[in-house]
Backbone as ProteinMPNN parsed JSONL, in Angstrom:
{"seq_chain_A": "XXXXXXXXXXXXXXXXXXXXXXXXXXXXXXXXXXXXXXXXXXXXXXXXXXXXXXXXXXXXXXXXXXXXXXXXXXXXXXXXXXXXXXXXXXXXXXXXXXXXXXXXXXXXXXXXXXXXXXXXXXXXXXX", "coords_chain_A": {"N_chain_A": [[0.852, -1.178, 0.0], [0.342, 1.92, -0.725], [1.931, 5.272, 0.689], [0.204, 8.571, 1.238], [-0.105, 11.326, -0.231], [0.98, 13.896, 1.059], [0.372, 17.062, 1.62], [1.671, 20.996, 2.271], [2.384, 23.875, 3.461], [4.92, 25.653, 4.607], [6.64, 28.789, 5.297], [5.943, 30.222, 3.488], [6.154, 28.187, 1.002], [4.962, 25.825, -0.708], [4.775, 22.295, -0.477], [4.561, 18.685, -1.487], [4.425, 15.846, -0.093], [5.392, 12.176, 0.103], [5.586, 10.194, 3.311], [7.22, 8.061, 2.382], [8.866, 8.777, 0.009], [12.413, 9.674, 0.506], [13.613, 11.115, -1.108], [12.657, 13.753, -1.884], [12.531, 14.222, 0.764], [14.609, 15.167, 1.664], [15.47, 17.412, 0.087], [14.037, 19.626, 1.587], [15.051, 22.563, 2.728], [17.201, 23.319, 5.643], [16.606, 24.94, 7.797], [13.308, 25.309, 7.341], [12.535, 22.523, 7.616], [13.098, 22.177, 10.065], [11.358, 23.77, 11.813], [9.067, 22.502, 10.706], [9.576, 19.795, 11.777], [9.278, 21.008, 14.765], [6.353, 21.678, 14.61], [5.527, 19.07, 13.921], [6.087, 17.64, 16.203], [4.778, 19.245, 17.935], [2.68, 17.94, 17.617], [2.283, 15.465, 17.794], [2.562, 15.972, 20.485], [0.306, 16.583, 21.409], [-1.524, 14.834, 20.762], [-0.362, 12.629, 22.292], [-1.598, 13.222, 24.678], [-4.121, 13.459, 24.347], [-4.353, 10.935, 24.515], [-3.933, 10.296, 26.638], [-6.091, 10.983, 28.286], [-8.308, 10.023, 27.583], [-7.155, 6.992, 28.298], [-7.589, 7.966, 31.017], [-10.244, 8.533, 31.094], [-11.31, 6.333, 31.079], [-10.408, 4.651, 32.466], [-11.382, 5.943, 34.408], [-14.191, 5.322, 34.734], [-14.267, 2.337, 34.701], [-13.609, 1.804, 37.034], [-15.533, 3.043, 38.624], [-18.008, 1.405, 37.54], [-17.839, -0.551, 39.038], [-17.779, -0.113, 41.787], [-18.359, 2.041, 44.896], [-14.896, 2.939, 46.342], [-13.32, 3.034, 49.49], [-11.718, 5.265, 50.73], [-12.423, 6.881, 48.351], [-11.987, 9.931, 46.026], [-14.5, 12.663, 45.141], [-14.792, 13.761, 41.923], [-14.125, 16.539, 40.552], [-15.948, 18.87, 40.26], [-15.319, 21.454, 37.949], [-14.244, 20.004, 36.007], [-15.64, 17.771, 34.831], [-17.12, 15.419, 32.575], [-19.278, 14.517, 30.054], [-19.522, 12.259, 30.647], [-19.274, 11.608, 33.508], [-20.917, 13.332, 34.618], [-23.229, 12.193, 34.509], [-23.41, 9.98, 35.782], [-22.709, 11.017, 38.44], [-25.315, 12.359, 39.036], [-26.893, 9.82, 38.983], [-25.75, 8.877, 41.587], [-26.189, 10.966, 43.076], [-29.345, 10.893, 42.938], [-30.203, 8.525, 44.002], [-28.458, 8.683, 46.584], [-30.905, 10.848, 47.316], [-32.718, 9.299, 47.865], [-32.474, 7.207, 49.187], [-31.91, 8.692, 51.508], [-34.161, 9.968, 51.844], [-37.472, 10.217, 53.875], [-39.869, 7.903, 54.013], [-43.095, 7.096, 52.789], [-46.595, 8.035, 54.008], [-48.469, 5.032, 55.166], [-50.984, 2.768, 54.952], [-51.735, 2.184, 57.173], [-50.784, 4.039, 58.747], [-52.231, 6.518, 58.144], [-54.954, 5.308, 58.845], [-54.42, 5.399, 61.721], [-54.404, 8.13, 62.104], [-56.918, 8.789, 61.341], [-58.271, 7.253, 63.085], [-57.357, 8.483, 65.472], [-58.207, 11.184, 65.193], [-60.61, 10.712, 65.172], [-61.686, 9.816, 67.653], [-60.907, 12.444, 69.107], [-63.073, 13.764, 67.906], [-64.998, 12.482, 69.093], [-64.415, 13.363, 72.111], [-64.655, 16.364, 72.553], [-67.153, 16.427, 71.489], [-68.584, 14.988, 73.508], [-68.005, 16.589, 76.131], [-68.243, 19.243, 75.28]], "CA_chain_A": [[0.0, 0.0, 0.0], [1.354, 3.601, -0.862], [1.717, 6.213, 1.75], [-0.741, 9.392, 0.676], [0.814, 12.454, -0.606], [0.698, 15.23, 2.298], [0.46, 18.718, 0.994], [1.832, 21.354, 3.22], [3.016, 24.971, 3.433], [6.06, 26.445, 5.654], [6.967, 30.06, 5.064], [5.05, 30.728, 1.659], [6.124, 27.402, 0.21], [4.181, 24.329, -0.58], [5.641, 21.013, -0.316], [3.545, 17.437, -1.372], [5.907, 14.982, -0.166], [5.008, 11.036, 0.701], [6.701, 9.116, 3.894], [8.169, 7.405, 1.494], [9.663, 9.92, -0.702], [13.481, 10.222, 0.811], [14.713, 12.042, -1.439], [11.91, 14.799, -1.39], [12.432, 15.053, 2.11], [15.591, 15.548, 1.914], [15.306, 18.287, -0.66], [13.746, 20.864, 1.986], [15.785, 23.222, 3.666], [17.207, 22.721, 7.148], [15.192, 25.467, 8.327], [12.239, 24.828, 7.068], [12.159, 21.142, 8.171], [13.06, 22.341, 11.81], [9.756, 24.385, 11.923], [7.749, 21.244, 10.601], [9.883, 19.201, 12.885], [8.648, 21.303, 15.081], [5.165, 21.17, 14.569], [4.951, 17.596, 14.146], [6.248, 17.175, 17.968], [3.176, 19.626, 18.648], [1.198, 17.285, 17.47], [2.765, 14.108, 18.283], [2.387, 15.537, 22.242], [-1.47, 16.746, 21.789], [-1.792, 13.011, 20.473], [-0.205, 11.583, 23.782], [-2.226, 14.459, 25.997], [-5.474, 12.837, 24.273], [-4.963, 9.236, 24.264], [-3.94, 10.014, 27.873], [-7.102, 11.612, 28.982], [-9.212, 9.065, 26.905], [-7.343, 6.407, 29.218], [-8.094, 8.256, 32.242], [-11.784, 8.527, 31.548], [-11.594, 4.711, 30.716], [-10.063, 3.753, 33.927], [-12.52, 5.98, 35.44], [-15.313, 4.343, 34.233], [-14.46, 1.127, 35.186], [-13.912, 2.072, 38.89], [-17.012, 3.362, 39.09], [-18.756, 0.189, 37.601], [-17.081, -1.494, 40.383], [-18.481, 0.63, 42.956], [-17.299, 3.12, 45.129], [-13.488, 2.347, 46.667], [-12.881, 3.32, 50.912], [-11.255, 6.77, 50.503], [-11.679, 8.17, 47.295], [-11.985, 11.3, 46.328], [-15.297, 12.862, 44.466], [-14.15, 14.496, 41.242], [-13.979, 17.835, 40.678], [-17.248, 19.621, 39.435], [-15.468, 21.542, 36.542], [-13.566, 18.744, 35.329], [-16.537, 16.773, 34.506], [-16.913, 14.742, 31.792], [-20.807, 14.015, 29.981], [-20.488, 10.374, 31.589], [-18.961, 11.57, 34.933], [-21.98, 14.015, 35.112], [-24.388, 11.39, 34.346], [-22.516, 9.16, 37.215], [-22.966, 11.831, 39.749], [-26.307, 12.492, 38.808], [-27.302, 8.692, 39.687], [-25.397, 8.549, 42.542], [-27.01, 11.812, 44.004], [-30.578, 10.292, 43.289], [-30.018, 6.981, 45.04], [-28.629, 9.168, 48.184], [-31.606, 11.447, 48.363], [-33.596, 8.654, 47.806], [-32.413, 6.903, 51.023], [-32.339, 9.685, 53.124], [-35.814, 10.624, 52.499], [-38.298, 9.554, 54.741], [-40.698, 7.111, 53.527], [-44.574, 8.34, 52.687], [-47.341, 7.593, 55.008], [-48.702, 3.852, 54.714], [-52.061, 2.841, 55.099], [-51.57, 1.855, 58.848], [-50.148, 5.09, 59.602], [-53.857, 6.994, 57.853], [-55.78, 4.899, 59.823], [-54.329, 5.858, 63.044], [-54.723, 9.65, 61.909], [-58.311, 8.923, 61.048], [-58.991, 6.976, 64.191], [-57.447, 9.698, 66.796], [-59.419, 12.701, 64.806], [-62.438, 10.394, 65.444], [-61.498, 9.759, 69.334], [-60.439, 13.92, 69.665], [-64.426, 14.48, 68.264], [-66.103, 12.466, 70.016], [-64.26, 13.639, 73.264], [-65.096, 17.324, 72.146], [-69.041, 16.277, 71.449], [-68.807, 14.75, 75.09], [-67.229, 17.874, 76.629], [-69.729, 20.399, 75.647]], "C_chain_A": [[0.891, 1.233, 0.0], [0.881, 4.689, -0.083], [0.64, 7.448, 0.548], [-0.155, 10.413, 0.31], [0.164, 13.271, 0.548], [1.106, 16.631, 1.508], [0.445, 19.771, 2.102], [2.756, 22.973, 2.873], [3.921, 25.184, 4.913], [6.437, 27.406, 4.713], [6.681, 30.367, 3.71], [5.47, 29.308, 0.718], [5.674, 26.249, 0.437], [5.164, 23.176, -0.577], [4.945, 19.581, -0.412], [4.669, 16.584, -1.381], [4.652, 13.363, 0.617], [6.036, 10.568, 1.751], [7.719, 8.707, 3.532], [9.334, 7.74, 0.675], [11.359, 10.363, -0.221], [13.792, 11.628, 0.559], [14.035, 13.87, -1.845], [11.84, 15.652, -0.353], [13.301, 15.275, 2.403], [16.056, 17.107, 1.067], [14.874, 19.729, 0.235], [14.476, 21.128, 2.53], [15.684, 22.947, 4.875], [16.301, 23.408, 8.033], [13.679, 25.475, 8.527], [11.347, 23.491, 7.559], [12.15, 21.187, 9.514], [12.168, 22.817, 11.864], [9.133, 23.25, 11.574], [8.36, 20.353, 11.546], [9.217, 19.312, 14.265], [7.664, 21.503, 15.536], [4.64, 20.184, 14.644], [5.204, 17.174, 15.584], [5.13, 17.666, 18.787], [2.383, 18.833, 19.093], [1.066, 15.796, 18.017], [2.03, 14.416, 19.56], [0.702, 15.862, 22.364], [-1.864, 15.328, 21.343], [-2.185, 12.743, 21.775], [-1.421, 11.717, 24.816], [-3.968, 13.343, 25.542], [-5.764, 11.607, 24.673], [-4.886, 9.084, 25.88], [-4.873, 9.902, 28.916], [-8.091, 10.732, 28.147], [-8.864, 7.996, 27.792], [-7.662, 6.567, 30.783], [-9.502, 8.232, 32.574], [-12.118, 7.135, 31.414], [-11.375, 4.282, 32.021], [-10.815, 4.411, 35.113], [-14.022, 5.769, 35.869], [-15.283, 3.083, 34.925], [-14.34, 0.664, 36.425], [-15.146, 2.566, 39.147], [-18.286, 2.18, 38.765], [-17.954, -0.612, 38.44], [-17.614, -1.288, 41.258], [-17.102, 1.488, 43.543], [-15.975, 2.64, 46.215], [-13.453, 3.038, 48.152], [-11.885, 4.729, 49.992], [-11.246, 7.149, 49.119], [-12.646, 9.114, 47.232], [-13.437, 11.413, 44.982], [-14.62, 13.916, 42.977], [-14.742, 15.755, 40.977], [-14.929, 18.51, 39.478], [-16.951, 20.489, 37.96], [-14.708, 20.916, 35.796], [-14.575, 18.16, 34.974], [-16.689, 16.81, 33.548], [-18.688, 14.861, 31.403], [-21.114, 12.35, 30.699], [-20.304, 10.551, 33.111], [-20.421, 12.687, 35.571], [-23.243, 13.268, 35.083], [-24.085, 9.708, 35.619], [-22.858, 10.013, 38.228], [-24.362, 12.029, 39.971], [-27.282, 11.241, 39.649], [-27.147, 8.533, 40.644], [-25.901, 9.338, 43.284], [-28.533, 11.822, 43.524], [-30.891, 9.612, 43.749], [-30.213, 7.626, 46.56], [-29.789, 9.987, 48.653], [-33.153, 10.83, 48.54], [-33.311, 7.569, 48.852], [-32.633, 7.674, 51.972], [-33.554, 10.481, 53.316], [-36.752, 9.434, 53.328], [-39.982, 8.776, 53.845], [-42.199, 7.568, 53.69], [-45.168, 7.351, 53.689], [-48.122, 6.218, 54.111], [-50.127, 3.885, 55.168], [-52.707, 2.8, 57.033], [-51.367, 2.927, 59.251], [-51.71, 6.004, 59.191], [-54.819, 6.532, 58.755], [-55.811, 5.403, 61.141], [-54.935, 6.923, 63.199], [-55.797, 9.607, 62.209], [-58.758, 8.708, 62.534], [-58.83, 8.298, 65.447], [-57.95, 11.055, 66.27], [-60.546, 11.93, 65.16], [-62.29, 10.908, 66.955], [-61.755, 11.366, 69.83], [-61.911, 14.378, 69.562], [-65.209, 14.333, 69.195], [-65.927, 13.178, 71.548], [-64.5, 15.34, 73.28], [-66.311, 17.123, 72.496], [-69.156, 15.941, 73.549], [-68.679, 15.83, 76.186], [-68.337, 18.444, 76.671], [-70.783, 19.985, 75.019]], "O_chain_A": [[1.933, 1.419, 0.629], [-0.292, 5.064, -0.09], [0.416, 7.208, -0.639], [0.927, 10.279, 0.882], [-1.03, 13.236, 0.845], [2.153, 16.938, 0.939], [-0.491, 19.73, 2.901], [3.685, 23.02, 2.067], [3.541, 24.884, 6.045], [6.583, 27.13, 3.522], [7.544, 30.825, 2.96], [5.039, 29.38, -0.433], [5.838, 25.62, 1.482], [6.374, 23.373, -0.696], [4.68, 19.156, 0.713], [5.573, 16.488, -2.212], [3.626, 13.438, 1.292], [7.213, 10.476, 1.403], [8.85, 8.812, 4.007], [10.436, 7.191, 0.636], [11.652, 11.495, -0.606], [14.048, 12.644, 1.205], [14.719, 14.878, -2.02], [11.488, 16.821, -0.2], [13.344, 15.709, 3.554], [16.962, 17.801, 1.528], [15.232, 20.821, -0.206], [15.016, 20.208, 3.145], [14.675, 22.491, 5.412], [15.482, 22.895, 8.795], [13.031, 25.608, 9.565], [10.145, 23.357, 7.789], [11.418, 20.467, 10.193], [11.483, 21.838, 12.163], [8.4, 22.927, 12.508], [7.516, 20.012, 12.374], [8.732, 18.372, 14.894], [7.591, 21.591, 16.762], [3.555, 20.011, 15.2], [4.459, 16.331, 16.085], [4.598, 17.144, 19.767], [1.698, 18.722, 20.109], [0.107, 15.188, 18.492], [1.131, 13.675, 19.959], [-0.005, 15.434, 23.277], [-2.832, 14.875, 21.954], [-3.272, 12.63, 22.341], [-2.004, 10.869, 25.491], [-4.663, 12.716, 26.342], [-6.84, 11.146, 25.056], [-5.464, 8.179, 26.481], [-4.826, 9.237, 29.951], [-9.147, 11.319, 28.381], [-9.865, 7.599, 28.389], [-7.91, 5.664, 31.582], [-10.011, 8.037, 33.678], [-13.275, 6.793, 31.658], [-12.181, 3.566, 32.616], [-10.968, 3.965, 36.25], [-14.697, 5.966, 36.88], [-16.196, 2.762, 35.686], [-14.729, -0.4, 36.906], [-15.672, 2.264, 40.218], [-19.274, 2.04, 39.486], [-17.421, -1.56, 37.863], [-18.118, -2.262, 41.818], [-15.921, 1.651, 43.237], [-16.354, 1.775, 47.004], [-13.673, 4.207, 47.837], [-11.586, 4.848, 48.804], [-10.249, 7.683, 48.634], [-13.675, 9.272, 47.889], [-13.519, 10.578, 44.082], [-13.914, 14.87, 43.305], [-15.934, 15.93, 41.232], [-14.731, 18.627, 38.269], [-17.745, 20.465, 37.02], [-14.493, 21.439, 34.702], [-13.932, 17.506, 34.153], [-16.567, 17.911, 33.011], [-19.429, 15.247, 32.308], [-22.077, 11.664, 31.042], [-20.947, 9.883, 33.92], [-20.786, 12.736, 36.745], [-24.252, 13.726, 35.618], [-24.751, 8.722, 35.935], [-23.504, 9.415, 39.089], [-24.728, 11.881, 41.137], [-28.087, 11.45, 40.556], [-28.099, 8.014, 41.226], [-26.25, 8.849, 44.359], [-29.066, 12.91, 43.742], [-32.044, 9.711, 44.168], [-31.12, 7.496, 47.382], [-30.009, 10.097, 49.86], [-34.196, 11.308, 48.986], [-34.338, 7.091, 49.335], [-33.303, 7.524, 52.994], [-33.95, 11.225, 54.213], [-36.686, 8.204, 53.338], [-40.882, 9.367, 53.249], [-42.519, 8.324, 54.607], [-44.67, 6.313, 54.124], [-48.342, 6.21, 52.9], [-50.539, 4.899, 55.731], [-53.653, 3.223, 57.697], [-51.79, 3.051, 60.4], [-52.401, 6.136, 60.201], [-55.487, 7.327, 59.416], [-56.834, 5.782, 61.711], [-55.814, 7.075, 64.047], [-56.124, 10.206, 63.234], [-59.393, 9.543, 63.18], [-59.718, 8.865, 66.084], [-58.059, 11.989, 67.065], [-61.546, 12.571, 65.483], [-62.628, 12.006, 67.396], [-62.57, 11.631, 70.713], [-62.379, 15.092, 70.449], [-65.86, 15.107, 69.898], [-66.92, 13.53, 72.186], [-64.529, 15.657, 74.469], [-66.727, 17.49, 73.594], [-69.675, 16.583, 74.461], [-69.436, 15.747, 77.153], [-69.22, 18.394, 77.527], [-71.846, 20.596, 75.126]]}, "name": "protein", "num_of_chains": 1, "seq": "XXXXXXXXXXXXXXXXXXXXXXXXXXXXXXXXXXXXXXXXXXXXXXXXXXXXXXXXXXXXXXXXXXXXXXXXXXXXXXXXXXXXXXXXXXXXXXXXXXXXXXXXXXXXXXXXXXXXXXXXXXXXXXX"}
């Protein structure tokens, strides 16, 4: 398979050179190639920076389908991610769905009903 031709300007001049091409790439000036040198290390390290932060949200994913770990730490509200906000989200509906207090049951109505009866009749008796 044959590399693709790359088409490319440094300092007003174009340049379509393939991988492959030696002796093309040996043809540009030293200057010139140090500036794309250059640039390609840019890009090389925004690569790394991505694939790094793509495995960080991976490995933080899969701690969290695990459950939650004895000391760690909650992450940091403007760091959040669309899955780490949809993770927090769940996890703070669960908690305020334990710590609310459970609705009144039919047993607990009844009572109500019965001691408003008891309170009239002892009223009616009264006066």
């Amino acid at each position: 398979m044959e590399n693709p031709v790359i088409t490319f300007v440094v300092n007003g001049k174009t340049y379509s050179l393939r991988a492959s091409d030696s002796a093309a790439l040996g043809a540009i000036p030293q200057a010139e190639r140090q500036q794309l040198i250059a640039l390609l290390e840019a890009v090389k390290q925004q690569d790394d920076r991505a694939r790094a932060l793509v495995q960080q949200a991976v490995d933080k994913a899969k701690a969290a389908a695990q459950g939650p770990q004895a000391g760690a730490r909650a992450p940091r509200p403007e760091r959040l991610g669309s899955g780490d906000v949809d993770a927090l989200m769940a996890r703070l509906v669960m908690e305020e769905q334990r710590s609310r207090k459970p609705g009144p049951t039919r047993q607990d109505l009844y009572k109500w009903v019965l001691g408003v009866g008891v309170v009239i009749v002892l009223l009616v008796l009264v006066l």
